[in-house]
N, C-alpha and C positions, 0 to 999 in steps of 0.2 A: 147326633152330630156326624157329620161327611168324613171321614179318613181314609187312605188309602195306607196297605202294609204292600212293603215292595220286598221282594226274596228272588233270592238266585235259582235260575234252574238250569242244568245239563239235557238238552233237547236231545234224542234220539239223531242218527244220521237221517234216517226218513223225517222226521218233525224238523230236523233244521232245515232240510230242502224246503220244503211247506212254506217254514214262516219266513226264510228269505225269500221267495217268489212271493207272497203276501206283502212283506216290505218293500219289494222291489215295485210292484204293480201299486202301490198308496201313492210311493213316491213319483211316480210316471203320471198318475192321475191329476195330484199336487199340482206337478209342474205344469202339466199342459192344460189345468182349467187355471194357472196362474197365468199363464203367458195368453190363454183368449180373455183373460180379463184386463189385461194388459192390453193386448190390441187395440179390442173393441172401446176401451177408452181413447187410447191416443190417436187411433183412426178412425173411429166414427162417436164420439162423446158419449157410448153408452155405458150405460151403468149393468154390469150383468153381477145377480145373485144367483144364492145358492139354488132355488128353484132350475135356473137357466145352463148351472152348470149339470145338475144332474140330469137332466134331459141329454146333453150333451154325451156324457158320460155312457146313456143307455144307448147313443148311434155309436161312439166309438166301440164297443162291445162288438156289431155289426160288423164291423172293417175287419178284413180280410187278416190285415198285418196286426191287428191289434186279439185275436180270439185267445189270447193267451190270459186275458182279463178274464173269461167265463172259468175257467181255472181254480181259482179264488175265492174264498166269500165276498160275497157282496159288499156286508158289513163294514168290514176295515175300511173299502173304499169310498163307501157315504159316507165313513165318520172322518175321514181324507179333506173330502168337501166343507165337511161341517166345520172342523177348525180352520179352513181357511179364509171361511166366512168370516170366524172370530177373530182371526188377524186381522183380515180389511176396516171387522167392526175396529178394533181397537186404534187403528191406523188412522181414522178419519176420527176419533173420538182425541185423537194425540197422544193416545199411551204408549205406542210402540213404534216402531221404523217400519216402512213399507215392506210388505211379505217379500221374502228372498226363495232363492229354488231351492230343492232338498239337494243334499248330494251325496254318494252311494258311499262316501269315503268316511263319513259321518256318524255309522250305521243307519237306525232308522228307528220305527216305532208302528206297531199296529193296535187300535183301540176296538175289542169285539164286546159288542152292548148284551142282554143278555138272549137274545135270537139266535146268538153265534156261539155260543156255549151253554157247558153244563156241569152243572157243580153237584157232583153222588158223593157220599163216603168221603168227604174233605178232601176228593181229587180233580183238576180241571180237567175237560175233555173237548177243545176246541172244535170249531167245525172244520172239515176236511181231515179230521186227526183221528183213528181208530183208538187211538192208544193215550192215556191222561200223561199231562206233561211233569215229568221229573222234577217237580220243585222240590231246593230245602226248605225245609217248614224250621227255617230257627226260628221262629214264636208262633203262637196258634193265633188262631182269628176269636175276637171276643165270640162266647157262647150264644148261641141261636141267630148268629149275624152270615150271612151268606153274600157274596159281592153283586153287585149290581152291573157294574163292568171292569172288563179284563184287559192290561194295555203289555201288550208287548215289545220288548224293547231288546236291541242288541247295541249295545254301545262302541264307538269305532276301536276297540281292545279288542273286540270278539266276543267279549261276554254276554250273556243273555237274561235279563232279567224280566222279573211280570211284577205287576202291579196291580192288586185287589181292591177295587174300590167300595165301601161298604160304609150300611147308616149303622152309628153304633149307638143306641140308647141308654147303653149304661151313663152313670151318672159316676166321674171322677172327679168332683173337687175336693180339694182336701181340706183338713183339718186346718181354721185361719190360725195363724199365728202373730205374733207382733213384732215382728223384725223386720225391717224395710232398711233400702239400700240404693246409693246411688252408684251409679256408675259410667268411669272415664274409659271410653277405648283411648288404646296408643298402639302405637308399633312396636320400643322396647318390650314394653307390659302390654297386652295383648287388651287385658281389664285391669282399673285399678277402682276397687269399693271404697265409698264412705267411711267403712272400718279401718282402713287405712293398709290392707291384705292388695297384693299385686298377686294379679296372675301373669306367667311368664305367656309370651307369644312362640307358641312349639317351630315358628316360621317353615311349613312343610315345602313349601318353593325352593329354599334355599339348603336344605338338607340332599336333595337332587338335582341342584342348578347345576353342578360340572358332568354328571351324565348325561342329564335331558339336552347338553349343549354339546353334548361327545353324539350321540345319537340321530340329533338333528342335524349338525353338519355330514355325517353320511348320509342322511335320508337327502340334502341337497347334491351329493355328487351321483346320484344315480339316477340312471335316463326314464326320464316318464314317459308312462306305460309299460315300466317292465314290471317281471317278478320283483327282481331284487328291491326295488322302491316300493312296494308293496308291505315287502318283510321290511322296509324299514321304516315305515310307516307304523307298523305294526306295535313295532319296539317303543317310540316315540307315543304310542297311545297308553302303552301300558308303563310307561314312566309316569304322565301324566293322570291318567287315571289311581295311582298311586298316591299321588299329590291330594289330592281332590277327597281323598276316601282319607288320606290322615288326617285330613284339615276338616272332615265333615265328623268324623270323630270326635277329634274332640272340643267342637262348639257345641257338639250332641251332649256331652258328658259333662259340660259348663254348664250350659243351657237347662239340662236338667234340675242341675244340682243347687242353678241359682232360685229355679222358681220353687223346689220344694221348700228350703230355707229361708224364704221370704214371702211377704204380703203383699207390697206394693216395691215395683220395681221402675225406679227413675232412671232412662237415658237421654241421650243428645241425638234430635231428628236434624241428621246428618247428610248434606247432599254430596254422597257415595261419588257419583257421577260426575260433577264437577272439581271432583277432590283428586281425582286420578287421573286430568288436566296436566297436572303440575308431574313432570316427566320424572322427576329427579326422585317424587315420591309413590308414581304410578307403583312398581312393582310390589314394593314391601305394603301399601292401604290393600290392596286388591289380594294378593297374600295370605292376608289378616282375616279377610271376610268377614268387615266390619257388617256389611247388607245382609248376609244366611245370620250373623249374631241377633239380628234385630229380630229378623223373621223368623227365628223360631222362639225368641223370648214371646211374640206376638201370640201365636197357635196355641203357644206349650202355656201361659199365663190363662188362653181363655180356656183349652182345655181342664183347667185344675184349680179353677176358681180364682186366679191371680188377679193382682192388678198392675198394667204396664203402661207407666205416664213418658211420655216424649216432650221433652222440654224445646224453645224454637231454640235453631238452630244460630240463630244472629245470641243468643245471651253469654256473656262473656265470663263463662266460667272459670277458664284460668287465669285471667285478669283479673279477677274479684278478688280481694278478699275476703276471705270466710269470716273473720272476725267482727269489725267494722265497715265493708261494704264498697271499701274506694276500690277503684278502677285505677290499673296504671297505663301510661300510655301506648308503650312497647312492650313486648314481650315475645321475644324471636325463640322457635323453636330450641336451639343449642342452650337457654335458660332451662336446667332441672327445678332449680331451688331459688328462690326469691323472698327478700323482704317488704314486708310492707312500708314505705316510706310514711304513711297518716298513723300507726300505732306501733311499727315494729315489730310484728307479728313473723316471725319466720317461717315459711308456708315451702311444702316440697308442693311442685308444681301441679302434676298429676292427683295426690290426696286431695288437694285445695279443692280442685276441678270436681271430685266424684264429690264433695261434702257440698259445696254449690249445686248440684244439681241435685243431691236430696233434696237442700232446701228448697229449692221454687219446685222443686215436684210435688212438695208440700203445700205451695203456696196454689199451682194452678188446680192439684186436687180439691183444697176446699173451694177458691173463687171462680176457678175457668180463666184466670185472667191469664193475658198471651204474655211470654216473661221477654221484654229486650228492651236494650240501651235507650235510657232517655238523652238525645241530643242537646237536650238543653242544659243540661247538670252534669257536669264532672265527675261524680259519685255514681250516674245510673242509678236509676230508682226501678221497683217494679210497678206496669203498670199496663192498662191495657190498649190496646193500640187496633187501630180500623182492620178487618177481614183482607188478606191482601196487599198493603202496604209491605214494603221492602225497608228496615232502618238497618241500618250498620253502624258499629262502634266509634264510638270517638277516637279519630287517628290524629 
């Protein structure tokens, strides 16, 4: 199986020069075989790939103002090309928005394949680099696994990270067990299971929302292009970066601890993207990182032998009751707690919701069938409906 381990490293002042001129010359490449592919569409309808840019790339080399390119491995800069080949691809396939420019402010990223490195005594030795790069090794690389390619990274914080990509053949599934579990994301409660256990939402946004807003209003009074915007730029990344490393913590430590303790894992395939539309809820969904929860329940389930069912997103979880099955008509956010009006069943909102989604995660594991509201019955039934079709609840 394909994984990549990412660790910090402390580059040398000679190695930092290196790999910023490295990123700097990717990103110069990026852009300007971005913008003739830009042209050459809107002014003469051609289509230029990757083959066209890298011909290009070998005359720009030649140019006078440009020989700071021979500088550099090569390497970073093919593989420059290569993904933004894979942008275009994805762009014309509709999975992504049309390739944007890199910018210096950003950091950057260099990818070296194994032509451009060398891997002795569990140390990296890039090309143009006399000396192997400073990594922390907090965890080692599975035994007898060596990387395939080497991506380096500096994040606009300043930090500098690499990432080892490697085929790992050991075999980690674990031990099955018989405990399966649905589960509600929310905002208060971050997850609430089937079991009827709430985990809180650590909301790492809002633990640093009156610095990162003290921070940023300086980084607006000061004149760009100076130093001082720079330093306060700086401050502003490393707030944010802060944010990002608490909040990926711990859906790491969630995420783990849900797939060792369970077999089959039921959520709501949820669209992330149109949910963070709505202004009033943009900040606290986005916050939450309901999307990295799924996505690593996804990896971390096939790594370890799991199993992770996605229920549609139109089935009316909190609406449901879990007892007898009826559907009520409203149900506005600011409802925690509700009764059933058909049996009387007193349902807290959120439990209702994770023990419905066990259930039809149980139902589309055995049948395949797609779970959402029948239009024609009051009750909603389950049942399976055309590839593609769009139903929404009874309002």
């Amino acid at each position: 199986m394909e994984k990549a381990y990412r660790y910090r490293m402390y580059p040398t002042a000679e190695q930092e020069c290196i790999l910023r001129r490295t990123i700097g010359c990717v990103r110069l490449v990026f852009n300007k075989a971005l913008a003739e592919r830009t042209e050459a569409w809107y002014q003469r309808q051609e289509r230029v790939g990757y083959a066209q840019t890298s011909t290009m790339l070998t005359q720009w080399k030649k140019q006078s103002d440009l020989q700071f390119l021979n500088e550099v491995s090569c390497v970073p800069l093919q593989q420059g090309l290569r993904h933004l080949q894979t942008a275009f691809t994805n762009f014309f396939a509709d999975r992504a928005k049309y390739p944007s420019f890199k910018k210096k402010r950003n950091g950057g990223s260099a990818e070296f394949t194994k032509s451009a490195f060398r891997w002795k005594d569990g140390q990296i030795y890039l090309a143009k680099c006399s000396e192997p790069l400073p990594v922390r090794w907090s965890r080692q690389l599975p035994s007898g696994c060596e990387p395939t390619t080497i991506t380096v990274k500096l994040d606009p914080s300043g930090r500098w990270f690499v990432s080892l990509r490697i085929n790992d053949p050991s075999n980690q599934t674990m031990q099955p067990v018989d405990s399966v579990v649905g589960l509600d994301v929310g905002i208060s409660s971050l997850v609430t299971l089937s079991t009827g256990e709430k985990i809180s939402n650590p909301k790492a946004f809002d633990k640093h929302y009156q610095k990162l807003r003290r921070v940023q209003k300086s980084l607006s009074r000061k004149q760009k292009g100076s130093r001082n915007r720079d330093k306060a730029r700086l401050k502003v990344a490393r707030i944010q970066a802060k944010i990002s490393d608490s909040r990926k913590d711990h859906l790491h430590k969630l995420t783990t601890r849900l797939v060792r303790e369970n077999q089959t894992i039921a959520v709501e395939d949820l669209a992330i993207k149109n949910m963070v539309k709505n202004h009033k809820l943009a900040r606290a969904i986005s916050d939450a990182g309901w999307g990295e929860l799924v996505r690593q329940l996804e990896y971390k389930a096939k790594w370890y032998g799991r199993d992770l069912v996605k229920i549609d997103r139109w089935f009316p979880s909190s609406k449901r009751c879990g007892e007898c099955g009826h559907i009520v008509e409203k149900l506005p956010l600011k409802i925690r707690e509700w009764e059933c009006p058909n049996c009387k069943t007193h349902h807290d909102r959120d439990i209702n919701a994770a023990k419905n989604i066990l259930a039809v995660g149980h139902t589309v594991t055995v049948c395949g069938a797609n779970v959402r509201p029948d239009r024609r019955k009051s009750k909603g039934q389950l049942h399976k409906t055309p590839k593609g079709r769009k139903q929404k609840p009874k309002s």
